[in-house]
C-alpha positions in Angstrom: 121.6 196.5 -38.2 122.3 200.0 -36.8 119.2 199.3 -33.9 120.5 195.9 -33.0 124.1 197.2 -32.9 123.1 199.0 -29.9 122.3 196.0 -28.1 125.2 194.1 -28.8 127.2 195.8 -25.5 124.5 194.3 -23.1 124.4 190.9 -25.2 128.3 190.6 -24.7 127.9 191.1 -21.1 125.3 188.8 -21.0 127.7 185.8 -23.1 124.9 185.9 -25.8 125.6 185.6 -29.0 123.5 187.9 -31.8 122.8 186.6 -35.2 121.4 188.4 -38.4 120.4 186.9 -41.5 119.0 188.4 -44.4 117.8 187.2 -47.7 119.4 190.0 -49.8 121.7 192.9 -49.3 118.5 195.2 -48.4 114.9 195.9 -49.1 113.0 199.5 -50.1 109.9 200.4 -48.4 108.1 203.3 -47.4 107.6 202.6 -43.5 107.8 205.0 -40.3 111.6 204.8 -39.1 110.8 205.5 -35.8 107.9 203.2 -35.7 110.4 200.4 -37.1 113.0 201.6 -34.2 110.3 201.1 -31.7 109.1 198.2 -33.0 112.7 196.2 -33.1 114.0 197.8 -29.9 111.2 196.1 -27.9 111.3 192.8 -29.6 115.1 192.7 -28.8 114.7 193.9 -25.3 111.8 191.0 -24.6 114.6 188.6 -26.3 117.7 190.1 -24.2 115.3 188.9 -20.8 114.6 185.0 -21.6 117.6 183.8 -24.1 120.1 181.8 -22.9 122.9 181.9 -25.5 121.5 183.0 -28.8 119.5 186.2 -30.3 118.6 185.1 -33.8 117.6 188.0 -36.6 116.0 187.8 -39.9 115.0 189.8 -42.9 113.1 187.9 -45.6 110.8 188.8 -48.4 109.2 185.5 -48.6 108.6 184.8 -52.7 105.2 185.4 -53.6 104.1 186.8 -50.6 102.3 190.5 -50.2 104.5 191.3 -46.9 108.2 191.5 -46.1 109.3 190.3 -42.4 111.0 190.4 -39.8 112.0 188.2 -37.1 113.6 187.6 -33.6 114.3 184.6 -32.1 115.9 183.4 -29.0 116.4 180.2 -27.2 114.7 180.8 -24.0 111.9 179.4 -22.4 109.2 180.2 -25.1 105.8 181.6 -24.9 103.3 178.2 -23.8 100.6 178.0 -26.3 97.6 179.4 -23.7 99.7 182.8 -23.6 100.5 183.5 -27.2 97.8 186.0 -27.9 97.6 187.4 -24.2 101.2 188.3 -24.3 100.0 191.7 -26.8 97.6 192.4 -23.9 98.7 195.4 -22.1 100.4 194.9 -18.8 99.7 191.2 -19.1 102.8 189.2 -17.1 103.4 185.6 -17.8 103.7 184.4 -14.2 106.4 183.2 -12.9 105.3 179.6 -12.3 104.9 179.2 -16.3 108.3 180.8 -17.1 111.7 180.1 -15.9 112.4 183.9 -15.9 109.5 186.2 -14.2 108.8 189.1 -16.7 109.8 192.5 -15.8 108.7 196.6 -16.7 105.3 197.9 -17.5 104.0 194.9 -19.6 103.0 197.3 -22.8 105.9 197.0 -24.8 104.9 194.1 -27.1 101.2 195.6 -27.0 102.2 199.3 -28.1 104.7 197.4 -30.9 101.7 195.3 -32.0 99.6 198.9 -32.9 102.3 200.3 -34.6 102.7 197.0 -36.8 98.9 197.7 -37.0 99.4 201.2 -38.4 101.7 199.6 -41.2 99.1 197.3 -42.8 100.8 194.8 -40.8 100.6 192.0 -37.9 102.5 190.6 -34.9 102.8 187.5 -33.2 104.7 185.0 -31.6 105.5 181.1 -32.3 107.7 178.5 -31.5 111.3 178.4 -33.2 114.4 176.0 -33.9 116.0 177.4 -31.1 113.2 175.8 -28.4 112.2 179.5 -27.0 110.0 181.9 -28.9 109.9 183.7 -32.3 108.2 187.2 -33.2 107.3 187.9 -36.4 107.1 191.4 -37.8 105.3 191.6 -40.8 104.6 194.7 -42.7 102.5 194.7 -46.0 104.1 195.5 -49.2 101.0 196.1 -51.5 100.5 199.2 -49.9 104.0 200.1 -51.6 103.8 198.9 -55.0 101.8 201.9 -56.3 102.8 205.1 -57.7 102.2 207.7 -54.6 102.3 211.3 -55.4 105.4 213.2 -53.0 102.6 215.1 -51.6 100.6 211.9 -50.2 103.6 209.6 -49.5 104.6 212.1 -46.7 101.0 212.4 -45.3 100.7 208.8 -45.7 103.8 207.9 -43.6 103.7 210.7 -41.2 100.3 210.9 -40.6 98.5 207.5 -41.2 101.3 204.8 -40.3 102.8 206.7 -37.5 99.4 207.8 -36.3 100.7 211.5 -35.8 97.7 214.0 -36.0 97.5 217.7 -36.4 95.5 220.1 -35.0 94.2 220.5 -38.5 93.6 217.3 -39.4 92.0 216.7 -36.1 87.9 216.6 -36.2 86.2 219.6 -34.7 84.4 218.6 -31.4 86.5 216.1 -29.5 87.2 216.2 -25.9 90.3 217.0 -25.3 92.0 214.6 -22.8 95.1 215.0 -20.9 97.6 212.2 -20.1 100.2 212.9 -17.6 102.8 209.7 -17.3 106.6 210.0 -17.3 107.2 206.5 -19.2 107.3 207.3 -22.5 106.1 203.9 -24.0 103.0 203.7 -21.4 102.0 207.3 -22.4 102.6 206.8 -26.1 100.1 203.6 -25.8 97.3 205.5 -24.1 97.8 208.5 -26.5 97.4 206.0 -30.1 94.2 203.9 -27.6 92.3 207.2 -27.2 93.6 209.8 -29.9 90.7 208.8 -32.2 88.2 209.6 -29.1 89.8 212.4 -28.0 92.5 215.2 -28.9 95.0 214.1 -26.7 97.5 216.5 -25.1 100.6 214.6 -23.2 103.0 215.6 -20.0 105.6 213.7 -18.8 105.3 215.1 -14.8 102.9 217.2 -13.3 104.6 220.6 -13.6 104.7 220.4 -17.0 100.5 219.2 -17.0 100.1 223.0 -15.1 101.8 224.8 -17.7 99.6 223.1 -20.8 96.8 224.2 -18.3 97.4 227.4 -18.6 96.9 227.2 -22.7 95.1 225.1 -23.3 91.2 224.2 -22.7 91.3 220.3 -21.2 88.1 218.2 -20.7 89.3 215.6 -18.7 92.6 214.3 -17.1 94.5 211.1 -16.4 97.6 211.1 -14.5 100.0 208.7 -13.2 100.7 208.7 -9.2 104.4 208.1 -9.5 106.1 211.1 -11.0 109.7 212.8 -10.5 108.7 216.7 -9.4 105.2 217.1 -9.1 103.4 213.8 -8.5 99.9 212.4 -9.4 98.8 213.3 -5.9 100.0 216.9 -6.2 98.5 217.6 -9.4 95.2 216.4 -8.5 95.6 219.4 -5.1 96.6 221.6 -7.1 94.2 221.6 -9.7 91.5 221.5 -7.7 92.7 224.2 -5.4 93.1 226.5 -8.7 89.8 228.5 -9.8 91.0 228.1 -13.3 91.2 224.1 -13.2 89.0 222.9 -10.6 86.0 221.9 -12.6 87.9 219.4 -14.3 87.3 215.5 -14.1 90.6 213.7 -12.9 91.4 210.1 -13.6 94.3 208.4 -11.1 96.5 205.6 -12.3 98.7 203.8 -9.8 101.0 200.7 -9.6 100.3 201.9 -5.3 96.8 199.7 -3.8 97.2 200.6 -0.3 94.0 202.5 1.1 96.3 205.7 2.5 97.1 206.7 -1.1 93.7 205.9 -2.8 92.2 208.0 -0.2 94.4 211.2 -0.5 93.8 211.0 -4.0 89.8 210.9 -3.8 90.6 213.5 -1.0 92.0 215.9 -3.3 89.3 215.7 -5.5 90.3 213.0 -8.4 86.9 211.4 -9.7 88.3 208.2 -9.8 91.7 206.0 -8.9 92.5 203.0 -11.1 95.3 200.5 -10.0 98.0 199.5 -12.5 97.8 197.5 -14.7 94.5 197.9 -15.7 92.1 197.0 -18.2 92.3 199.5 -21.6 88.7 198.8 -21.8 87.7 199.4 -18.4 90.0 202.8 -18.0 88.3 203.8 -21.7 85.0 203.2 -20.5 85.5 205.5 -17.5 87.0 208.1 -18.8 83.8 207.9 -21.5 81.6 207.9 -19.0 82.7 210.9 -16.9 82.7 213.3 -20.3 79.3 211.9 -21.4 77.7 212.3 -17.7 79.3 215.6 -17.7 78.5 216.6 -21.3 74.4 215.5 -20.5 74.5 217.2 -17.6 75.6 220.8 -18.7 73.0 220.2 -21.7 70.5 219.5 -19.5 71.4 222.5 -17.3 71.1 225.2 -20.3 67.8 223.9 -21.7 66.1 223.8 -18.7 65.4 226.8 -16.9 65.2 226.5 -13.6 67.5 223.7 -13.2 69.9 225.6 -10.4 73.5 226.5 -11.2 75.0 224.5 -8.4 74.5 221.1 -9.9 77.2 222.1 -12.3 79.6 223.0 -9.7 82.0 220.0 -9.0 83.6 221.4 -5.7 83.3 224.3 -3.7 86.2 226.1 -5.8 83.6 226.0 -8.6 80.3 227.3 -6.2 82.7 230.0 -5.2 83.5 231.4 -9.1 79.7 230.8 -10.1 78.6 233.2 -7.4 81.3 235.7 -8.0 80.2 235.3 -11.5 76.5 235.2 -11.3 76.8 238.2 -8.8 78.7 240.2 -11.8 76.0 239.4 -14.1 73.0 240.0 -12.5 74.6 243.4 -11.3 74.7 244.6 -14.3 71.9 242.2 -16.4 70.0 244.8 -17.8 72.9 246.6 -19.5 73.3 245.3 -23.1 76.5 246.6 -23.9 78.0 244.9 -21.2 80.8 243.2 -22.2 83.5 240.2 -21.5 86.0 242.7 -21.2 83.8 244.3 -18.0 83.5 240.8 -16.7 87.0 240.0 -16.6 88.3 242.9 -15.4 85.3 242.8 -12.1 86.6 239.1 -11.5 90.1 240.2 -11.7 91.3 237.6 -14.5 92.6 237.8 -18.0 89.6 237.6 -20.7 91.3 234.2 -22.0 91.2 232.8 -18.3 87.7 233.6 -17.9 86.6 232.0 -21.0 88.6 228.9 -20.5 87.3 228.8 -16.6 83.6 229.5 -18.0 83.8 226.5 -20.9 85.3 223.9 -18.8 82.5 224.9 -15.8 79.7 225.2 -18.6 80.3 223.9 -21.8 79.3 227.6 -23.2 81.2 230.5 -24.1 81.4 233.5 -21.8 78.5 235.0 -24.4 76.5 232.3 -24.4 76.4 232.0 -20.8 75.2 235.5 -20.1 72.4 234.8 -22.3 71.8 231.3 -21.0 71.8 233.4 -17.4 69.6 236.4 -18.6 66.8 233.6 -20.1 67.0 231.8 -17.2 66.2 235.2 -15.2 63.4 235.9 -17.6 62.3 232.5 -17.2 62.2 233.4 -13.2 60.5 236.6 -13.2 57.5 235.3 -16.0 56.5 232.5 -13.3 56.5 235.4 -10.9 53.7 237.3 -12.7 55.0 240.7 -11.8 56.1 242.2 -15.4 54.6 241.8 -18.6 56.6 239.8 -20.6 57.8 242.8 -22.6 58.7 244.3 -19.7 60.9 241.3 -18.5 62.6 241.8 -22.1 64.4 245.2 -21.3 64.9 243.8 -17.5 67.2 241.2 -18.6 68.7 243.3 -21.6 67.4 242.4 -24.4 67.1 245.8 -26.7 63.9 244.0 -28.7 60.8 242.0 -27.9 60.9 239.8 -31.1 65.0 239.1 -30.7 64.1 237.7 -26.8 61.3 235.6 -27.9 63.3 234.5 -30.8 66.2 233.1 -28.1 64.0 232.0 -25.5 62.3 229.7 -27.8 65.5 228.7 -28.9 67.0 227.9 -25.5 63.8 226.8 -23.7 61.4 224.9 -26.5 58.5 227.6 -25.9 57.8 231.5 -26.7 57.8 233.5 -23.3 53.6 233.9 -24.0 53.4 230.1 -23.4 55.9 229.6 -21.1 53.7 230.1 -17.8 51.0 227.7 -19.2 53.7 224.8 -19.8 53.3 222.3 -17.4 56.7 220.7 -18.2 58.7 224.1 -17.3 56.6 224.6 -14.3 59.5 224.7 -11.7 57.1 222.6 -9.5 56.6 219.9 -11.5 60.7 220.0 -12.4 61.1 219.8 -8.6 58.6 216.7 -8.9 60.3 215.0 -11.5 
């Protein structure tokens, strides 16, 4: 009653009339209230577009049934039969020709209220009513709500699990984490619950704010809308690719604008790929998969093979200009052992969390890691060249014993330094070849 009260004003404005009727004075349940709120908001909103006179409301435990439900009615022009599944499709319009009143907004509304039903144990859909226009039925499972739940586990249970609400904590180690920058709160809430069990989703609402979870945060991937108050899709996409810090990472573009000027810019900028709105889920899911897994193969590939150069994980030239400062650092001081991140970071002029953030995103490794990825790789270099014995190249690179190089090089590269040069499939010749 208190949701729908809210949109009595615009129903009085309108001349139509709102009805509730409930079976019983009120019903107990352990659902997410701000789910529900969502849920019933954009059910009455679709009914406020298309009925004529009457909004119809009811609450009904049906007897002997495992679900309690809500519904909302009106007297419009009804969903046509061909339509009644595709209407929880995201973006999908009915078009005008098949409705007496063209749809309007983003065209997720019913879709992002049929997930949360989803998260409930429940269902919705739509079917014809007594009033000749459309009903949708909310029904939420009531099993799930009949046994005894410990304090404890009701609160995870409703917090985490039907709202779909994760925690760092509770979040599996190893995901990509994915940044969605989109200023309407339903549309970004949609792509968050689509992708949060693929990713570890972090969400802005305009571009300035994206920058400043940059600058905390270590982000695999990003998708942004164009169309944002302060600083834009477009500007984003500059200005993260301009930054030394950010430029490595793959950007996704979502826009509602087709003409070829603004595609362009973006791709111009440096964004990976432009998608028009509406899109498929699928199709935006599947590119956003494939730029992490190409990415992901492509850094493995990088560290296990030696002589693979370090250009081919540069994306841009902001990223060839920080591996050569970088590299340059390195090799200056490669056979010191002691040398540390600290050393690093101050000789590149950035913070030590910077420079670890900057050398993850660009490599997949840690700042560590990479130094011995880069030292191996130079040992690799200098056994082909047959001008140090291999204990030799050992202290060269700064290792402090023979045993503790062989031991990673084997690791990293599949062979012992003493085989190496008699591999054919880490000759750099017949790399080039393949």
């Amino acid at each position: 009653s208190d949701i729908i009260y809210r949109f009595k004003s615009t129903a009085s404005k309108n001349f139509i009339i709102i009805n509730i009727v409930a079976s019983q004075e009120g019903v107990v349940y352990n659902v997410d209230k701000e789910a529900l709120t969502k849920i019933i908001s954009n059910l009455m909103t679709n009914a406020l577009k298309h009925a004529k006179r009457i909004i119809k409301i009811k609450i009904e435990e049906p007897t002997d049934a495992d679900y309690f439900e809500i519904t909302v009615a009106d007297d419009g022009p009804g969903v046509p039969i061909k339509y009644r599944e595709r209407v929880f499709e995201p973006f999908f319009q009915i078009e005008e020709d098949d409705r007496t009143i063209q749809n309007k907004g983003t065209g997720i509304g019913l879709a992002y209220s049929r997930q949360l039903a989803e998260k409930h144990k429940g269902a919705l859909f739509v079917r014809d009513n007594g009033l000749g226009g459309s009903e949708f039925v909310l029904q939420i499972d009531t099993q799930l709500q009949n046994r005894e739940i410990h304090p404890s586990e009701q609160e995870e249970l409703i917090k985490g699990q039907l709202v779909g609400k994760d925690s760092d904590a509770s979040l599996p180690t190893g995901k990509p984490v994915l940044l969605i920058v989109e200023d309407n709160e339903d549309l970004c809430s949609f792509l968050e619950r689509s992708l949060k069990l693929e990713y570890k989703v972090l969400t802005a609402s305009n571009g300035q704010f994206a920058l400043d979870l940059l600058e905390n945060n270590v982000v695999d991937i990003i998708i942004s809308d164009v169309m944002m108050p302060g600083v834009d899709g477009l500007e984003l996409v500059k200005k993260t690719k301009e930054n030394e810090q950010y430029s490595h990472i793959p950007f996704v573009l979502l826009s509602a604008r087709t003409n070829l000027e603004t595609k362009v810019t973006g791709l111009d900028y440096g964004a990976d790929s432009y998608i028009e709105k509406p899109f498929s889920l699928e199709f935006l899911r599947a590119q956003v998969k494939s730029l992490v897994k190409n990415r992901s193969l492509l850094l493995e590939k990088f560290a296990t093979s030696p002589f693979i150069p370090y250009g081919s994980i540069a994306n841009n030239k902001k990223d060839e200009e920080f591996l050569n400062k970088l590299n340059g650092e390195i090799e200056i001081n490669i056979s010191d052992s002691a040398y540390s991140i600290e050393k690093l970071a101050v000789a590149l002029s950035m913070s030590r969390s910077n420079l670890q953030r900057k050398i993850k995103g660009i490599s997949g490794m840690s700042p560590n890691d990479y130094i011995r990825v880069f030292k191996l790789k130079k040992a690799a270099k200098l056994i082909m060249e047959e001008e140090y014995r291999i204990n030799e190249i050992c202290y060269l690179v700064g290792f402090n014993s023979p045993s503790y190089f062989a031991k990673c090089f084997q690791k990293q590269f599949g062979t012992l330094p003493s085989e190496f040069i008699n591999d054919p499939a880490e000759h750099p010749k017949t790399q080039d070849r393949r």
